[in-house]
C-alpha positions, 0 to 999 in steps of 0.5 A, a space after each residue: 316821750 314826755 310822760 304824762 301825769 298821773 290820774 290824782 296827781 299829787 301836786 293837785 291831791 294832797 293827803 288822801 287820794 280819791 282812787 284808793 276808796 272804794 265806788 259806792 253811790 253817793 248819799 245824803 249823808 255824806 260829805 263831798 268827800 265822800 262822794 268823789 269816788 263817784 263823781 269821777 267814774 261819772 266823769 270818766 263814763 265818756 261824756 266829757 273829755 280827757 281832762 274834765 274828771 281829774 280837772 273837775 274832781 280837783 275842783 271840787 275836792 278843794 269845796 269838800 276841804 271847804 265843807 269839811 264835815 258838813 253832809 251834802 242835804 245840809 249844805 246851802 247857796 250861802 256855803 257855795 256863796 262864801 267859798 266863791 267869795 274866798 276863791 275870788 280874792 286871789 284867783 283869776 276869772 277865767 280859772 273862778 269860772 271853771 270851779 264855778 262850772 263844776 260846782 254846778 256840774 257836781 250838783 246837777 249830777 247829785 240832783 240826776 242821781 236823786 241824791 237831793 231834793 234841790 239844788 243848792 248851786 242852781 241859781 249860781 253863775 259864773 261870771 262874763 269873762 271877756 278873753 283877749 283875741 288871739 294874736 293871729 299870725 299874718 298870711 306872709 308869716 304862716 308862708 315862713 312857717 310853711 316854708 320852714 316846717 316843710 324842712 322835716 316832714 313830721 313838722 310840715 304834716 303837723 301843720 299842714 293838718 291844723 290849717 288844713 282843718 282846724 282840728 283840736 291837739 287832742 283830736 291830732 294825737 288820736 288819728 290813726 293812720 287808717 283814718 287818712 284815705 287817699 283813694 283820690 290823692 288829690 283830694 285826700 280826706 281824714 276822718 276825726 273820730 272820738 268815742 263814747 257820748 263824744 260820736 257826735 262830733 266825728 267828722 270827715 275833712 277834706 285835705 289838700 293834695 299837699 298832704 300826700 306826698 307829704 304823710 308819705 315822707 311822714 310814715 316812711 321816715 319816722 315809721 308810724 304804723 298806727 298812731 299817727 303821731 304817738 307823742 304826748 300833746 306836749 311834745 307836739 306843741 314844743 314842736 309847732 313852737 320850735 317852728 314858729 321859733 326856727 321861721 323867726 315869728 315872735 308870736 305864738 304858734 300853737 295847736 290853738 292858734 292855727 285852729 283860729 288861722 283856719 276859721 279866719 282863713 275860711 271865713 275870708 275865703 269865702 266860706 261861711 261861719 257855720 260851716 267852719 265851726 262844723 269842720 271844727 267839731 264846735 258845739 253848737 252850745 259855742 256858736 254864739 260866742 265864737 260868732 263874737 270872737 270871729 266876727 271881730 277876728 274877720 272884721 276889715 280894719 277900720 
């Protein structure tokens, strides 16, 4: 099993590590230094998901070495401004946008926790980044790589489950294998499940009855008795990427383009978009760009 990495890890934190200073509430007075301690155990309190605290305090970690020792009430949308300006001659947008989104997180946490009296980041925004649309895999080769795939039952019930729901890699590696039910094996259902302030996008999705016979196999060849799938998220995509290899498809087969594949799938089956984000687990705070990017994903050719 690949190990994953340490929570401060230390190509990211250089020199002092936020997790070796003592949890104190965060003031006026301090520098944002200071306060990264705080900010991460807020992160980490369930609202976000797995990677946003470190992601996040990474982040903002590297505005504090652009403060330095300025305090939080004496920092302005000029400072914010001129570290943006820095970052965005040698960063891409996406990756600017993401440090944007966390300055903005990070003030409006100081501004919840009345730390101060305006928020310097509120009028800051981050910019329109335009993604490329995914490369979608063509319904004769996803047939390659079933076929492929259905040569080891390990390979064949990972991807089964992402066509079948479109679920995130994060939500994969959490089933367990009591979520399943195949009270009715031909129409067997998985429930997603998440914990803290993320209950919200618990979900039950229904499986084709392909999935039994196939989960069987799983369980009793490779022996998983709870975690269905107890592998690094790496793993499991170094496997769908051996697949796509093995079923001779030169492009990518990954967790996130199969979760694409189901929406497309879902929309040209009939179904409607709304439905499919909700299967998904989509926020609803996403729907109006992913009705964009669906949209031109389901368009017929001109």
């Amino acid at each position: 099993m690949i190990e994953q990495g340490a929570l401060f890890d230390s190509r990211t934190y250089k020199g002092s590590k936020p997790q070796l200073f003592n949890v104190t509430a965060p003031t006026a007075d301090q520098t944002v230094f200071n306060t990264l301690p705080a900010y991460h155990a807020y992160l980490s309190s369930g609202k976000y998901s797995q990677y946003t605290p470190d992601d996040y305090t990474a982040d903002i970690k590297r505005f504090g070495q652009f403060t330095g020792s300025k305090v939080l009430k004496d920092i302005t949308k000029g400072d914010i401004r001129q570290w943006i300006g820095q970052l965005k001659q040698t960063m891409p947008p996406k990756t600017l946008n993401r440090k944007v989104s966390a300055i903005g997180n990070y003030f409006r946490w100081l501004m919840s926790e009345h730390v101060l009296q305006e928020n310097p980041a509120a009028s800051i925004r981050a910019e329109k980044v335009h993604a490329p649309l995914p490369d979608l895999l063509y319904e004769e080769e996803i047939e390659r790589l079933l076929k492929i795939s259905s040569e080891n039952p390990r390979t064949y019930l990972l991807v089964l489950l992402f066509l079948e729901t479109g679920m995130k890699k994060s939500e994969l590696a959490d089933l367990q294998v009591g979520d399943f039910d195949f009270s009715n094996k031909y129409q067997p259902e998985v429930w997603v499940k998440h914990s803290g302030k993320l209950v919200y996008r618990d979900r039950k999705l229904r499986l084709s009855g392909q999935v039994h016979e196939v989960f069987k196999d799983y369980i009793e060849q490779y022996h998983a008795t709870e975690q269905l799938f107890p592998y690094t998220q790496r793993f499991i995509s170094k496997i769908l990427a051996e697949a796509g290899r093995r079923a001779e498809i030169r492009k990518q087969v990954t967790a996130s383009i199969l979760r694409d594949m189901f929406v497309v799938r879902t929309v040209k089956n009939g179904g409607r978009l709304e439905d499919a984000f909700e299967k998904i687990g989509l926020s609803k705070t996403s729907y109006d760009d992913a009705r964009k990017k669906y949209g031109r994903l389901t368009r017929s050719a001109l």
